[in-house]
N, C-alpha and C positions, 0 to 999 in steps of 0.2 A: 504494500500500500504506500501511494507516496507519501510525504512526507507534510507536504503544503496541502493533502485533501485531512489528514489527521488533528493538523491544529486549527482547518476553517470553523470553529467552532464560537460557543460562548468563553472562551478560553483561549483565546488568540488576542486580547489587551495584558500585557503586563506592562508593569511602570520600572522608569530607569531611578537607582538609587544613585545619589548624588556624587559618592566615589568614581561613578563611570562617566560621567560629563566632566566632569575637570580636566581629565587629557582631551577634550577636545578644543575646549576653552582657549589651551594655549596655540591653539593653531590655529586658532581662529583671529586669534589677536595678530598674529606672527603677517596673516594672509592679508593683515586689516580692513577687513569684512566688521561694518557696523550696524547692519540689517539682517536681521535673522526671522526667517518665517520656520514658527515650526510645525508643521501641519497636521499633525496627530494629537496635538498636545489641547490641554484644557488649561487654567490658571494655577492649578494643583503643581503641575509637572514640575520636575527638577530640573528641564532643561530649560522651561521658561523662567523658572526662581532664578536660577544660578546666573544666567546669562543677562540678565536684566540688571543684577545683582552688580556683575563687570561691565555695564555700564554700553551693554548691547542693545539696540531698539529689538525689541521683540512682537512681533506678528503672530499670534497664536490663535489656529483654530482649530477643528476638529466634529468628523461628520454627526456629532449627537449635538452641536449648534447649526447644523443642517450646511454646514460647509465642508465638499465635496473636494477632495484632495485632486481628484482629476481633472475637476474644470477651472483650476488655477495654472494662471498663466508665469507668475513667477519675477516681472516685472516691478513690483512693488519689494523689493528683497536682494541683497547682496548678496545672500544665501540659504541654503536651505536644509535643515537640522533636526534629526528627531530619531525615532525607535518605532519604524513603521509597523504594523499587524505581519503579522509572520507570512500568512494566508495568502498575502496578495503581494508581497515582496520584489518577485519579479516582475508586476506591472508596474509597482512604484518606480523602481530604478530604471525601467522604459521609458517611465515620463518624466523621469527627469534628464534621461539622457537626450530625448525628445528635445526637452525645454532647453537645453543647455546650461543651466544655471548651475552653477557650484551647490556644492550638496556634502555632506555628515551624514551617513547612517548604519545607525549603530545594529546590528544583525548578528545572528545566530549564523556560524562560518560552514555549519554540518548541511549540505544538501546546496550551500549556495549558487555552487559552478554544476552540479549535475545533471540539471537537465540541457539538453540539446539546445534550446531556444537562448537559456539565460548564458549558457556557455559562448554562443556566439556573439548574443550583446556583451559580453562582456571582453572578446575578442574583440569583437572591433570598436570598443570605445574607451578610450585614455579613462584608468584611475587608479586612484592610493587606497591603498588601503593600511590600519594601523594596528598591528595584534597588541595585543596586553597580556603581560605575563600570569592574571587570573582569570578565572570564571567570574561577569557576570553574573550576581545573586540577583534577583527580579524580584519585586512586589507585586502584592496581589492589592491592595491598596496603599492611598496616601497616608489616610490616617492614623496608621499606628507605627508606620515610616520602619516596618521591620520588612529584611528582605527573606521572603521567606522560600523561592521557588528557585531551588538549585540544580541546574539546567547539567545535564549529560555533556555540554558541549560546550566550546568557545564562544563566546561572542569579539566582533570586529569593529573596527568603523571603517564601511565602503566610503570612499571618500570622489571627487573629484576637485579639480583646483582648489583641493584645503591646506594640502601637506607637503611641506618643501622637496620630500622625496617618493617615490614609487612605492617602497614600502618602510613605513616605520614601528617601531617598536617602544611602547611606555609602562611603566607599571601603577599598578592602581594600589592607592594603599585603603584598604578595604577598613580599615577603623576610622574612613572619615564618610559613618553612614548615616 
């Protein structure tokens, strides 16, 4: 069974804990990028707190305020940053590749190049991507800001025009959760 039809579910949102934004933070500043749409995200998010935080404009929506990740053009935004639904991962990174716009997104690395389709976009379009020396711990919600869903697998950030090199390497210090 693949892998993208097993998490289409009520269970394909999990939230980023704050340890795993901060290395992006710094490439973001590095790239001086001061417009940040984040398209998944609600007010809650840590990518909207944190970033706001450093002094980033932040853009945030999210399809349960009835705004549709697809029929954004990307224009209003220096770039574009979030932790897309697992589910639909490969149309995201289409349309952004589509848009052009520089882009951060933080993903689950197991399954990413295997199918045919995503393998090829991902052949023929320039990006970075950043491993982290740990796992990714994900929330099931904000409010009690514990991470509590320890993932089988690595998580990345697919990048395009973020990161000074092809691929880079940061470590997360996982007691700043």
């Amino acid at each position: 069974m693949k892998l993208d039809k097993v998490a289409n579910s009520k269970n394909d949102e999990f939230y980023t804990p704050r340890y795993a934004v901060e290395p992006i933070i710094k490439h973001l500043k590095i790239s001086g990028y001061k417009s940040i749409r984040c398209p998944f995200d609600t007010d809650k998010s840590n990518f909207v707190k944190m970033l706001r935080r450093e002094g980033f404009e932040v853009i945030n929506t999210h399809i349960d305020s009835g705004v549709d990740f697809f029929n954004l053009n990307f224009s209003d935004c220096d770039c574009v940053v979030s932790n897309p639904p697992y589910s639909i991962k490969g149309d995201v990174f289409k349309h952004l590749f589509n848009t052009g716009v520089p882009f951060a997104m933080l993903v689950g690395v197991v399954g990413l190049f295997e199918s045919q389709s995503r393998f090829e976009m991902f052949k023929d379009n320039p990006f970075e991507i950043m491993y982290m020396n740990r796992r990714v711990s994900y929330m099931k919600d904000y409010e009690s800001g514990r991470t509590e869903l320890n993932p089988p697998f690595s998580s990345v950030y697919l990048c395009r025009n973020v990161l000074y090199d092809r691929i880079v390497f940061e470590e997360l210090d996982k007691k700043n959760i």
